[in-house]
C-alpha positions in Angstrom: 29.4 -57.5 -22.7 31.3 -60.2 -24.2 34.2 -60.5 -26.6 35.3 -57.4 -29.1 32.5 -55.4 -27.6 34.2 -56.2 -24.1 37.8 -55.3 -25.1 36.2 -51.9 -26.9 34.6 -51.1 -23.6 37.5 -51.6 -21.1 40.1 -50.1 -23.8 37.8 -46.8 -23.9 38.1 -47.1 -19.8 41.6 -46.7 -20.1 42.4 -44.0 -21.8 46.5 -43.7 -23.4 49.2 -46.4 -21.6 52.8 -45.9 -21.5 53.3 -49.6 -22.8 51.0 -48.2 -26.1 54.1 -46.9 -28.1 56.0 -50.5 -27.8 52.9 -52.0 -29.3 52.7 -49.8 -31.9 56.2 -49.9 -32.9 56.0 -53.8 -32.8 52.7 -53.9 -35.1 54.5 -51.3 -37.9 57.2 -54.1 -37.8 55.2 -57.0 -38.1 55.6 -58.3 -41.9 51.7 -58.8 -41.4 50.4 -55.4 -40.5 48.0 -53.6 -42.3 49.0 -50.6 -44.6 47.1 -48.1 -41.4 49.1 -49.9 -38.5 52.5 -49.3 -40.5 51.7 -45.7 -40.6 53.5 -44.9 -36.7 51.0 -43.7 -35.3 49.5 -43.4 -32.4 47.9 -47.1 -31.0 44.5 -47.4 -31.4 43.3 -50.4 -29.5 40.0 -49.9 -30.7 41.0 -49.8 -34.0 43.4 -53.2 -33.5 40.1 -54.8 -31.6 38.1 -54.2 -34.5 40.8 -55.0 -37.5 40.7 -58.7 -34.9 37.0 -58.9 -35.3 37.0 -58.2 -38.9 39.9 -61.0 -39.3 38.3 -63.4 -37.3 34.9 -63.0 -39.4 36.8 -63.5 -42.5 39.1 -65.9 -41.6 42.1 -64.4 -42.9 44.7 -66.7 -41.6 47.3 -63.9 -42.2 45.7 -61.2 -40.2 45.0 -63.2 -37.6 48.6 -64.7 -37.6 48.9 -61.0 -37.0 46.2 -60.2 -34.5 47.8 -63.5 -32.3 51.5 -61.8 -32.2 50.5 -57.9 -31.7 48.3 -60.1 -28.6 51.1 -62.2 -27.3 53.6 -58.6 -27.4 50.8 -56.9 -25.8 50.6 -59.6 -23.1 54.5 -60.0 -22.6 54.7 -55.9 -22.4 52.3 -55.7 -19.8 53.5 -58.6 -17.3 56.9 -57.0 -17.5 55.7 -53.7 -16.6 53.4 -55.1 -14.2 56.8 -56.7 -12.4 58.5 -53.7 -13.0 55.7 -52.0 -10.6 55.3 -54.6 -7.5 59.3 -54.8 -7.6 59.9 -50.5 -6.9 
C-alpha cells in the first residue's frame, strides 16, 4: 500500500489515541475546516485522510492549506507525547 490507502490502513490499526481530542479541537478551530470537522466530534482519521485525498485531487489550495496545518499539529502533538513517554 502506498499513500491515502497507506495512512487508511495503519489509522484502522490503531484504533482511538489519547492525542485524537487535541487534533480535533485544533481542526474545529482552523478558519479552513470543513462544516463536518467544526462539528466537535469525535476524530476520524479516516475521514481527514480522505477529505486530504479529495483536496489534493481537486487542488483546492484552501483545503489543503488545511490538510498541511491539521498535519503539522498532528506531527508536533505526537513528538511531544512521544518525549513525554521516553522521559517517565
Amino acid at each position: 500500500l502506498s499513500g491515502y490507502s497507506n495512512a487508511r490502513y495503519w489509522f484502522s490499526c490503531l484504533g482511538d489515541h489519547p492525542l485524537f481530542d487535541q487534533i480535533a479541537e485544533f481542526a474545529a478551530a482552523h478558519p479552513g475546516a470543513p462544516r463536518a470537522m467544526k462539528s466537535g466530534a469525535t476524530w476520524d482519521p479516516a475521514a481527514f485522510v480522505q477529505h486530504c485525498e479529495a483536496s489534493e485531487r481537486s487542488g483546492s489550495s484552501e483545503n489543503l492549506a488545511f490538510c498541511t496545518a491539521v498535519q503539522q499539529t498532528e506531527w508536533e502533538l505526537l513528538f511531544d507525547w512521544c518525549a513525554k513517554l521516553t522521559a517517565a
